[in-house]
VOLO-11579 format. One record per atom (N, C-alpha, C): residue number from 1; atom name; x, y, z. Coordinates in steps of 0.2 Angstrom, whole numbers, padded with zeros to 4 digits. Layout:
N
<site NUM 'CA' <X Y Z>>
...
//
This chain:
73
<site 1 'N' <0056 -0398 -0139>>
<site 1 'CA' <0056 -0393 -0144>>
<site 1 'C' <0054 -0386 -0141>>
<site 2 'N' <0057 -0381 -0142>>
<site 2 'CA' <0054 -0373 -0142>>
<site 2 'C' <0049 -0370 -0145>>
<site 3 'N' <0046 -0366 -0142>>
<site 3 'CA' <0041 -0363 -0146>>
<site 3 'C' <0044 -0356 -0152>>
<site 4 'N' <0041 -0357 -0157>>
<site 4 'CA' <0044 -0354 -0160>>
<site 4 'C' <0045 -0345 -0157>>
<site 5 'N' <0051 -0341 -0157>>
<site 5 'CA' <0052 -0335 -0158>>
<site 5 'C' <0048 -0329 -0159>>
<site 6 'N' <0045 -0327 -0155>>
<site 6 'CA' <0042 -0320 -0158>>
<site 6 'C' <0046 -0313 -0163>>
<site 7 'N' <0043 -0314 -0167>>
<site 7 'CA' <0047 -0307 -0169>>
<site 7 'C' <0049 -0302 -0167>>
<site 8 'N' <0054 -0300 -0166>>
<site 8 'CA' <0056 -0296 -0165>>
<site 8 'C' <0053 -0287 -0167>>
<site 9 'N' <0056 -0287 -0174>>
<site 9 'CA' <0054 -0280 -0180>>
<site 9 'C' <0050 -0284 -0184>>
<site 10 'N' <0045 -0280 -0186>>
<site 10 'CA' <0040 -0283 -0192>>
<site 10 'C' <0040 -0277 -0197>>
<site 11 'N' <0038 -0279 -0202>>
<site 11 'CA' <0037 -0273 -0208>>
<site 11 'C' <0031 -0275 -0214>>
<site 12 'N' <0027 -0272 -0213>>
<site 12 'CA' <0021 -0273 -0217>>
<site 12 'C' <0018 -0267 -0223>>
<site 13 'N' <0017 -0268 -0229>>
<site 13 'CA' <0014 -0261 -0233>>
<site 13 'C' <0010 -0257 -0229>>
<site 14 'N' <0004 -0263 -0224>>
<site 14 'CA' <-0003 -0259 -0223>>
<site 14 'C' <0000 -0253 -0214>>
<site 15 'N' <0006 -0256 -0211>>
<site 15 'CA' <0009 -0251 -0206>>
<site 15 'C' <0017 -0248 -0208>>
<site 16 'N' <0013 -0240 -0208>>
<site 16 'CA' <0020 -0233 -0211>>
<site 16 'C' <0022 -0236 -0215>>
<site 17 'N' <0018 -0239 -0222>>
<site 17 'CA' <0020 -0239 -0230>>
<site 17 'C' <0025 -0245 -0229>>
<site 18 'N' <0028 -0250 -0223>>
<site 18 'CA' <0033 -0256 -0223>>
<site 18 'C' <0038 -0254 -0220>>
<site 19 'N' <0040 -0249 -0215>>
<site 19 'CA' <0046 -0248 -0212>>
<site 19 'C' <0047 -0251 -0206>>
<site 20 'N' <0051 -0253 -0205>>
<site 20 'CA' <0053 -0256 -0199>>
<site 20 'C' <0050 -0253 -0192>>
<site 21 'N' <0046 -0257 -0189>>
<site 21 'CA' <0045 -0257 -0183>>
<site 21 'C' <0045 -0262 -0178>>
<site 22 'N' <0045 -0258 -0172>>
<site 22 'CA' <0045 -0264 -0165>>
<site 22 'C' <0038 -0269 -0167>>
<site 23 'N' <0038 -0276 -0167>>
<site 23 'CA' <0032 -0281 -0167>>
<site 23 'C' <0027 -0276 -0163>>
<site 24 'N' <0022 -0276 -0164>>
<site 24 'CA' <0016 -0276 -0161>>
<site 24 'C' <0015 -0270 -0160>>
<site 25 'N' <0018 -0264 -0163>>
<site 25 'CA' <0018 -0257 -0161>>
<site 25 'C' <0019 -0253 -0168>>
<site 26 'N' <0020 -0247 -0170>>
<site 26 'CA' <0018 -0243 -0174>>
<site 26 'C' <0024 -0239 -0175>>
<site 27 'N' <0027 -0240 -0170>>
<site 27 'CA' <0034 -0237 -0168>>
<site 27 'C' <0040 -0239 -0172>>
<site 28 'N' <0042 -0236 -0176>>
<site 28 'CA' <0048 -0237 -0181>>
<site 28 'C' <0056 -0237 -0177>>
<site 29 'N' <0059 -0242 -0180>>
<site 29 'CA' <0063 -0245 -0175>>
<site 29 'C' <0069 -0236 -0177>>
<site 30 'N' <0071 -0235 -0185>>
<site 30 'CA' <0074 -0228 -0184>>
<site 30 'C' <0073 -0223 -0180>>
<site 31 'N' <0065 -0222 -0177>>
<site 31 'CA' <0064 -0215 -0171>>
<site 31 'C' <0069 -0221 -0164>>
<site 32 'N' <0071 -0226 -0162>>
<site 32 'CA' <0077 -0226 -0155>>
<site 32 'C' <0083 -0226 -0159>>
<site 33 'N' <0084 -0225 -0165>>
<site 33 'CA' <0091 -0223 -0165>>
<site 33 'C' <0092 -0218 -0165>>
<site 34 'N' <0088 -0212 -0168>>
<site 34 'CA' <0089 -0206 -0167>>
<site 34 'C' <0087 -0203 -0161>>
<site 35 'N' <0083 -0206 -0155>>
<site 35 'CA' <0086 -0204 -0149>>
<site 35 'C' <0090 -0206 -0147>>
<site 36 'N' <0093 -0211 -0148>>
<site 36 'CA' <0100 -0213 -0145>>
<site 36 'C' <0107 -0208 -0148>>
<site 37 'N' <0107 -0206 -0153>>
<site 37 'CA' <0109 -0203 -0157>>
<site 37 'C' <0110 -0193 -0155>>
<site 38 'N' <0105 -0194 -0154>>
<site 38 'CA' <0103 -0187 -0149>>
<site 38 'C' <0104 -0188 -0143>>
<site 39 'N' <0107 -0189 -0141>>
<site 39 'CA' <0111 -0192 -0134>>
<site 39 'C' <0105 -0193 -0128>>
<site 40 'N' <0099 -0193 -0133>>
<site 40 'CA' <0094 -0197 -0125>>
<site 40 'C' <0095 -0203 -0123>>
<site 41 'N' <0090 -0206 -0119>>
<site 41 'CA' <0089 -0212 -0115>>
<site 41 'C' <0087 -0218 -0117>>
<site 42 'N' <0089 -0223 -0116>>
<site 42 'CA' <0083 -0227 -0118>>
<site 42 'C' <0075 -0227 -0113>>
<site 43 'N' <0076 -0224 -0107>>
<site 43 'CA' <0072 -0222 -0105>>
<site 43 'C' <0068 -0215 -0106>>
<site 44 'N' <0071 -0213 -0109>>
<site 44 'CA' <0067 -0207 -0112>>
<site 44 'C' <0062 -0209 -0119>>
<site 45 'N' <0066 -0213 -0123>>
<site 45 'CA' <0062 -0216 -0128>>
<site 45 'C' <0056 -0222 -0125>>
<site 46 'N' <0056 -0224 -0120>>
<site 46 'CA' <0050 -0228 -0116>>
<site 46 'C' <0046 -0223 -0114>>
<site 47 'N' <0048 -0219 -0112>>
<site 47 'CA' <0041 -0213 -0110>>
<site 47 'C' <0040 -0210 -0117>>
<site 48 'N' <0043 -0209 -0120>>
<site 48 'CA' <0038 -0206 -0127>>
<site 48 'C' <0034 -0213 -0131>>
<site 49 'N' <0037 -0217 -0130>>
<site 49 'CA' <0032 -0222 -0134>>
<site 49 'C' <0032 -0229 -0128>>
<site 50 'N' <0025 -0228 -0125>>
<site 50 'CA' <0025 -0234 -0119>>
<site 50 'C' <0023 -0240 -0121>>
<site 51 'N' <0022 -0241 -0128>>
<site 51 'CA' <0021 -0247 -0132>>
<site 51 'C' <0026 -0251 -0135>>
<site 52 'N' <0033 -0249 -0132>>
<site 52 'CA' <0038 -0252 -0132>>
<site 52 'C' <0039 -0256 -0128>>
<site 53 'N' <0042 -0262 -0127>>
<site 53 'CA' <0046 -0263 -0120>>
<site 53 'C' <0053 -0262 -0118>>
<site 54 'N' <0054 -0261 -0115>>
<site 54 'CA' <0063 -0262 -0111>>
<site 54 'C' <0065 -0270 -0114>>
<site 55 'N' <0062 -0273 -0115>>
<site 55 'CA' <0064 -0281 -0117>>
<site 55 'C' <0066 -0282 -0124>>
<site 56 'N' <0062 -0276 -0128>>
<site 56 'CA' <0062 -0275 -0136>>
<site 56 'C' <0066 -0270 -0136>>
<site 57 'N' <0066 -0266 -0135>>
<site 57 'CA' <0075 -0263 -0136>>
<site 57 'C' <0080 -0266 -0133>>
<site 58 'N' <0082 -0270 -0129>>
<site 58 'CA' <0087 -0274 -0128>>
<site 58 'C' <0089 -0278 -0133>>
<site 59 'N' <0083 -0280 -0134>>
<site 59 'CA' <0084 -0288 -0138>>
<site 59 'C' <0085 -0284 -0145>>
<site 60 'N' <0084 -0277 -0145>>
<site 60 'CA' <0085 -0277 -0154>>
<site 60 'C' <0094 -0273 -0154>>
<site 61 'N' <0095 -0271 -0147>>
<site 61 'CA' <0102 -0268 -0148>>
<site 61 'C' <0108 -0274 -0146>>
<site 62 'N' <0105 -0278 -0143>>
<site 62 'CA' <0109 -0287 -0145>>
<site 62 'C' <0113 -0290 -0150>>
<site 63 'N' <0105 -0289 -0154>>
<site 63 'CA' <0104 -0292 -0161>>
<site 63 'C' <0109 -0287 -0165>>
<site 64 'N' <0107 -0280 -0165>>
<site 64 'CA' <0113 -0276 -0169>>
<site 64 'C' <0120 -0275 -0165>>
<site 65 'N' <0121 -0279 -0160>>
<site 65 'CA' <0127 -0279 -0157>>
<site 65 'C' <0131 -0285 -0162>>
<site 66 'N' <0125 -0292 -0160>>
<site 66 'CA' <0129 -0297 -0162>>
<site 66 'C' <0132 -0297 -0170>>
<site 67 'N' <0128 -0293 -0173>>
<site 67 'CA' <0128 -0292 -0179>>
<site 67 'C' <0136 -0289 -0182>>
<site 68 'N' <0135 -0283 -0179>>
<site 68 'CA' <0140 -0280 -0181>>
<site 68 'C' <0148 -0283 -0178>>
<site 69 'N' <0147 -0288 -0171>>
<site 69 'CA' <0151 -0289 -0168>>
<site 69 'C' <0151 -0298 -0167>>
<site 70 'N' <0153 -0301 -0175>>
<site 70 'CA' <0150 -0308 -0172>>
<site 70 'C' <0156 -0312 -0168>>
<site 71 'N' <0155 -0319 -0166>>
<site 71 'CA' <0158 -0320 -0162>>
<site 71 'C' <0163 -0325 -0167>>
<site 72 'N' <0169 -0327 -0168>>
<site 72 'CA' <0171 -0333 -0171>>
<site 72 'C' <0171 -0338 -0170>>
<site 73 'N' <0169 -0342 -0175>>
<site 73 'CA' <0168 -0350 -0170>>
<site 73 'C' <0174 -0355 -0172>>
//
C-alpha cells in the first residue's frame, strides 16, 4: 500500500481569503500563470518565489495537461 499523496494546491479561508495555492506556500497558483503568460520562465518564477519547487510546478502543469488533454481508455 502507498502512502497517501501530498497535496498538491491547497485553499484555505485563513491563507489570501481561500485562493489557490502551492501546498505549503502562500504563493497563489494564478501569479505562475501570469508569468507564463507574460512570456517568463518558469525559472524566473522560482527566483521570485523560492518557496516553490521545480517539482510543484511540473506536477501542477501535468495535472492541468492531463486535464485538458485526457487520454482514452
Amino acid at each position: 500500500m502507498s502512502a497517501p499523496k501530498r497535496p498538491l494546491i491547497t485553499t484555505s479561508p485563513e491563507v489570501l481569503g481561500g485562493t489557490p495555492v502551492f501546498a505549503g506556500t502562500r504563493v497563489p497558483v494564478q501569479t505562475l500563470i501570469e508569468y507564463l503568460e507574460g512570456g517568463e520562465t518558469i525559472d524566473d518564477f522560482l527566483e521570485g518565489f523560492p518557496t516553490v519547487t521545480r517539482e510543484q510546478v511540473i506536477a501542477f502543469l501535468e495535472e492541468a495537461k492531463a486535464r485538458m488533454f485526457p487520454v482514452a481508455s
